[in-house]
C-alpha positions in Angstrom: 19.4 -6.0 -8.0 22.6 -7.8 -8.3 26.0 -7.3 -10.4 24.6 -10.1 -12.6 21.4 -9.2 -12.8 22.8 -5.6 -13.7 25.1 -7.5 -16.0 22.6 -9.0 -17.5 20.2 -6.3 -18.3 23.3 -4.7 -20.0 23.4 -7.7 -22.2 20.0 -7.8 -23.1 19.3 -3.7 -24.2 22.4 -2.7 -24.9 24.4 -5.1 -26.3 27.5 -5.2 -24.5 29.3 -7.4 -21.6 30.7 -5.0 -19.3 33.5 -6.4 -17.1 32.7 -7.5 -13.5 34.3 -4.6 -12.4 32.4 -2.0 -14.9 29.1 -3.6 -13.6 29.6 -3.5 -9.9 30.8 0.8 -10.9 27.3 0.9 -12.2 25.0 -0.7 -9.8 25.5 1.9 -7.2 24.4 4.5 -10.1 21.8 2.0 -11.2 20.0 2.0 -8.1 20.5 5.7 -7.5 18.5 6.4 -10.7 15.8 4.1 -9.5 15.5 5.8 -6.3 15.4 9.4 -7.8 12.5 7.8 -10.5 10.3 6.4 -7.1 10.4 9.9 -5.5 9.1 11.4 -9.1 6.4 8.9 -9.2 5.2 9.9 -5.8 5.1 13.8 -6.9 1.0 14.5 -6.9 0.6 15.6 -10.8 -2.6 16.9 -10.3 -4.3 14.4 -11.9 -2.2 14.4 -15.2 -0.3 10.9 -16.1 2.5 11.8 -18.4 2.2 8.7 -20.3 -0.7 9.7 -21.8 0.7 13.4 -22.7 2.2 13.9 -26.1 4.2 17.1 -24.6 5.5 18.4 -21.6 2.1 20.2 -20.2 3.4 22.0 -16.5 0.2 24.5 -15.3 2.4 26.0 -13.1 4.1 27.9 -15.9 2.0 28.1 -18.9 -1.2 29.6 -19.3 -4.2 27.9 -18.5 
């Protein structure tokens, strides 16, 4: 990902044109996040895909 892609992005979902500098603050954060949501995918959910839950369902703490 780079600052203009970020910058871009920006643009397109949330409407505003950060600065140069506001985007290149954010791209370390940016790719941060996506890191953190590549280790969650990888967690084995037993099976469950939580795009196709209406609720948070965790066995480990509610009865069965």
């Amino acid at each position: 990902m780079t600052t203009e892609m970020l910058r871009e992005l920006l643009k397109e979902f949330v409407g505003v044109d950060f600065a140069q500098e506001e985007v290149e603050r954010l791209l370390p954060l940016y790719e941060r996040q996506q890191d953190r949501m590549r280790e969650l995918q990888a967690l084995d959910l037993g099976g469950d895909d939580p795009r196709t839950m209406s609720y948070i369902n965790d066995r480990r703490i509610s009865p069965g």
